[in-house]
C-alpha positions in Angstrom: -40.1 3.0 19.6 -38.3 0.6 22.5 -38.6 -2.3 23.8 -37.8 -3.6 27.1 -35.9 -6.3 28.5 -34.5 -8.0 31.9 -31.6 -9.3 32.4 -28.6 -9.1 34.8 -25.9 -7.5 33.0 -24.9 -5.1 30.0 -22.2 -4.5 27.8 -22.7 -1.7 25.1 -19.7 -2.0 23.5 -20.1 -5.5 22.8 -24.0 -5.7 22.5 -24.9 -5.5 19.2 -21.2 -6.9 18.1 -22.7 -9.6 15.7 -26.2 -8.4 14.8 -26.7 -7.8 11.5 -26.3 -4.9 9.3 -30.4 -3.9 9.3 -30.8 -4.1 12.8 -27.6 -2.3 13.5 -29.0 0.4 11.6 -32.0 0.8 13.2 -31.3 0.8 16.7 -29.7 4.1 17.6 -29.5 3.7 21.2 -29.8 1.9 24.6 -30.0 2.6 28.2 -29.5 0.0 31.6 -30.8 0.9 35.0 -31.8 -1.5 37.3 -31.3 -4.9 35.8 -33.4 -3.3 33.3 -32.4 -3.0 29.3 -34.3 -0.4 27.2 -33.7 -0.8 23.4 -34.7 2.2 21.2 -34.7 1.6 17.3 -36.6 3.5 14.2 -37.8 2.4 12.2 -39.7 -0.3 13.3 -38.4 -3.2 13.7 -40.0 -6.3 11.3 -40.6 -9.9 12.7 -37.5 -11.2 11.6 -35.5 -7.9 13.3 -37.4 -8.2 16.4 -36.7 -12.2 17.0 -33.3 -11.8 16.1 -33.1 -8.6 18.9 -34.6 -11.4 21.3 -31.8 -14.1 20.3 -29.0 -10.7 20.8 -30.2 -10.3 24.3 -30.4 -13.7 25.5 -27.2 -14.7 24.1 -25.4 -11.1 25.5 -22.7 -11.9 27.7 -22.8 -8.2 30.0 -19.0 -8.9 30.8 -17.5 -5.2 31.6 -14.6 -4.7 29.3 -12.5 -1.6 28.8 -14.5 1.3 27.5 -14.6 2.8 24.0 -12.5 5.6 23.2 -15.2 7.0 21.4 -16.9 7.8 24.8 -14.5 10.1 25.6 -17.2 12.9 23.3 -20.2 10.1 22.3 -22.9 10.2 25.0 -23.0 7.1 26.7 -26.2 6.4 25.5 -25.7 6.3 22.3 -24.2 3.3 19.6 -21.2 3.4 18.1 -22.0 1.4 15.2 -24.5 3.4 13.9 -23.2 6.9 15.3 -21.7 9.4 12.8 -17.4 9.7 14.5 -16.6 11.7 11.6 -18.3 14.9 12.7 -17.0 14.2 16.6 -14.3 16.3 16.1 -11.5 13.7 15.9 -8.4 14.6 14.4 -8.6 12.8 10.7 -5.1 11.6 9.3 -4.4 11.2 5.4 -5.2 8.1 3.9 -2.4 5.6 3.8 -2.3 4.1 0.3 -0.2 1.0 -1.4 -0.3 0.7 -4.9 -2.5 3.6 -5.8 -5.1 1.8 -3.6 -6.2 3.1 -0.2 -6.0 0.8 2.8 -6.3 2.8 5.7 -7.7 6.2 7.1 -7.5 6.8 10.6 -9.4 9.2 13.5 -7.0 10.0 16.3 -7.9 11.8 19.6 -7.6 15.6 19.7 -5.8 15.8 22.8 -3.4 12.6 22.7 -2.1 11.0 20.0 -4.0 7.6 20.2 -6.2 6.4 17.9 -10.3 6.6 18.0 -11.7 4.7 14.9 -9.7 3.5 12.1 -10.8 2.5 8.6 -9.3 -0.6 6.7 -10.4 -0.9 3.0 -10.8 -4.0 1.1 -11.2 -5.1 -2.7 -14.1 -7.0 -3.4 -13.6 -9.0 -7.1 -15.7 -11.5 -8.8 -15.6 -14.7 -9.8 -13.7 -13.8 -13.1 -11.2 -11.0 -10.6 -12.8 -8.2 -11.8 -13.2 -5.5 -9.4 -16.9 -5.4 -7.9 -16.6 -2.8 -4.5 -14.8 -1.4 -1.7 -15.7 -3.1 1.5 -14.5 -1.1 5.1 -13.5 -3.1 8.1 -14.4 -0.2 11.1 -12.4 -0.9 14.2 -13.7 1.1 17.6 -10.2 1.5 19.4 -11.0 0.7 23.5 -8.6 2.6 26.3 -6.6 -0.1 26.7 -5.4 0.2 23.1 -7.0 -3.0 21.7 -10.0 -3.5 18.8 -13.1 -2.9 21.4 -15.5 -3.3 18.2 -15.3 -3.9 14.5 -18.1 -3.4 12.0 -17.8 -5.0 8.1 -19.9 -3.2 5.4 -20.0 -2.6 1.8 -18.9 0.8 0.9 -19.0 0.9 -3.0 -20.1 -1.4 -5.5 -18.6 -0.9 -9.1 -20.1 -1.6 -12.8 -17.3 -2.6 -15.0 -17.0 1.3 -16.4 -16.6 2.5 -12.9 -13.9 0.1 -11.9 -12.2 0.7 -15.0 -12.3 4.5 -13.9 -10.9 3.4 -10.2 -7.9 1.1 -11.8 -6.7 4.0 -14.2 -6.8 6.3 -11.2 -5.0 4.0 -9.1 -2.5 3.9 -11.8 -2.4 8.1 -11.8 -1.9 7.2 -8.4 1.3 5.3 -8.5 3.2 7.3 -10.7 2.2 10.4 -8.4 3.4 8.8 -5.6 6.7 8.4 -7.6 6.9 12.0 -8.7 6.3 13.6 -5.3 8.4 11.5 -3.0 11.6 12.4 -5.3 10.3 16.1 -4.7 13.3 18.2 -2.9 15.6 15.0 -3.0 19.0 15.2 -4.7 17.4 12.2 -7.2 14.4 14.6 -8.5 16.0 15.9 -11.7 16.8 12.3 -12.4 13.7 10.9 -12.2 12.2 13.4 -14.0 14.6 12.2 -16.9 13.5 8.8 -16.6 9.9 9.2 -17.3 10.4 12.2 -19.8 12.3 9.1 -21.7 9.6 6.8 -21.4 7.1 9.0 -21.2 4.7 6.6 -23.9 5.9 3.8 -21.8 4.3 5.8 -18.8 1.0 7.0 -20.2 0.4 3.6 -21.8 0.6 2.5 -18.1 -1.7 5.0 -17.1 -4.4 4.1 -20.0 -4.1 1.0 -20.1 -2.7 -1.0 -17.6 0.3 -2.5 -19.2 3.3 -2.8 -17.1 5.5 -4.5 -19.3 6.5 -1.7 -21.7 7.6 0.2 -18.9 9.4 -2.5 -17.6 11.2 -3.0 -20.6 12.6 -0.2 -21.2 13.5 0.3 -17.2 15.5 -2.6 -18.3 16.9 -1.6 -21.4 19.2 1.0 -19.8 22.2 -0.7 -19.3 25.7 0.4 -18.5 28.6 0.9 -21.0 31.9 1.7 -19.6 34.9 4.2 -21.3 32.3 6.3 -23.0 32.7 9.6 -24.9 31.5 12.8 -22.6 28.4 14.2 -23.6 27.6 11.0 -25.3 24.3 9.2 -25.8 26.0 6.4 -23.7 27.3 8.8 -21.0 23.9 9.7 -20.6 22.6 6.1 -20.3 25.1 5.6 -17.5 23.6 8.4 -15.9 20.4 6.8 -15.8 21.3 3.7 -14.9 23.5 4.8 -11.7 20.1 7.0 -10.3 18.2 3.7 -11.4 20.5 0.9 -10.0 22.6 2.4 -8.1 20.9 5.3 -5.4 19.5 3.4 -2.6 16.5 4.5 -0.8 14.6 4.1 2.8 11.4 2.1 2.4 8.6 4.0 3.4 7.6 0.2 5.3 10.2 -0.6 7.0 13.2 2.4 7.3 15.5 -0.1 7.9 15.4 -1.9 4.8 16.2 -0.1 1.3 14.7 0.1 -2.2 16.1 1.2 -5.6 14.4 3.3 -7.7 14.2 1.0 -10.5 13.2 -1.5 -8.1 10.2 1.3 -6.5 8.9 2.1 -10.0 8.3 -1.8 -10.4 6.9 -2.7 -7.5 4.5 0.3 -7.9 3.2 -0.8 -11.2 2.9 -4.3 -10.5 6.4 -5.8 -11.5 7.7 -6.8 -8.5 7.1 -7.6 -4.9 8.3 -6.3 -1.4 9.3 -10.4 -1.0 11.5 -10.2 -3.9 13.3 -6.8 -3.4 14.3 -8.2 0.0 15.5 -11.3 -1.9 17.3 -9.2 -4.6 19.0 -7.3 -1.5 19.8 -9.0 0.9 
């Protein structure tokens, strides 16, 4: 099914920009020749769809702006905000995560190292800051480098076992994140210490969410000078120095540094990336 329209000039990228989700959906392509505008949707369009298509064209300013990456293997003819990129053969880079949380996965070109399409998720929480969904911001990445297109949408929605299930794996999360970047670094046995010690600090973390047992005992270590070697103080001291004293890049910003005592807080919830740059500057 199509429908036909005149007018003088056409932008794809921009055309369906702020049309909503359901007629998004169901137009899956376009073609202009002529002054003339052919819309193809399915399926059909109801009254509502098809008055707010009318209110999309009139109001459709046909500026040309910088093409779509995404054209580079899309036919032209098609829509990018209701075209599949992930099966385009775009290079897919891991996930960024903060937290435990992922924020960010990203589809570069195959032959350059620019980006396509990247994906920027979002909590959604109630009223009462419970966690409700995931919602992805979709950003269409034009030659010149810039956002050519973004597209909002609700991912996931959560009941409150599910998102109970997605904190405590955000949690796993964390302390993974811990574990492998002290992998084949001088500070690996050490850390390893450290949560063998607190290991019921750790796992109540894990179950249950509570950050302040492990925080606690992060804190209890504390130094004690002219102590016995081989000691249960020497040993302390030990800890402490890999905990207070072994600075390390942040994964950030490289030119700043972190602590580990100060990293295993701020991934559990303790402290902030504002207060660490307070505490060292």
């Amino acid at each position: 099914m199509d429908k036909k329209y005149t007018i003088p000039k056409f932008n794809q990228n921009t055309f369906l920009k702020d049309a909503s989700d359901s007629l998004k959906t169901k137009v899956y392509a376009m073609t202009y020749k002529g002054g003339e505008l052919r819309v193809y949707y399915s399926p059909a369009l109801n009254a509502q769809e098809q008055a707010e298509l009318d209110v999309v064209v009139a109001n459709h300013d046909g500026t040309p702006t910088s093409k779509l990456r995404i054209y580079r293997v899309l036919p032209e003819i098609l829509e990018p905000l209701i075209s599949d990129f992930t099966i385009l053969g775009f290079r897919k880079i891991s996930p960024s995560y903060e937290r435990g949380r992922k924020t960010r996965a990203v589809y570069m070109c195959v032959e350059k190292d620019e980006i396509i399409v990247e994906k920027i998720f979002s909590d959604v929480f109630d009223e009462n800051n419970n966690l409700t969904g995931t919602e992805i911001t979709f950003n269409w990445y034009d030659e010149d480098g810039n956002i050519g297109l973004s597209k909002k949408e609700l991912a996931r929605s959560y009941n409150k076992y599910e998102a109970e299930t997605e904190m405590r794996k955000r949690r796993e999360r964390q302390i993974d994140y811990l574990v492998a970047g002290a992998k084949g670094t001088p500070i690996e046995p050490s850390l390893n210490a450290v949560f063998s010690k607190f290991y019921n600090e750790v796992m109540l973390y894990k179950d249950q969410g509570d950050a302040a047992p492990l925080g606690k005992a992060l804190d209890s270590v504390k130094y004690t000078p002219n102590v016995i070697p081989g000691s249960v103080e020497e040993t302390n001291n030990n800890l402490w120095a890999i905990l207070n004293q072994v600075p390390l890049p942040r994964v950030d910003d490289p030119e700043k540094f972190i602590y580990v005592i100060q990293s295993i807080k701020y991934q559990i919830g303790l402290l902030t990336l504002e207060e660490i740059d307070s505490a060292n500057s």
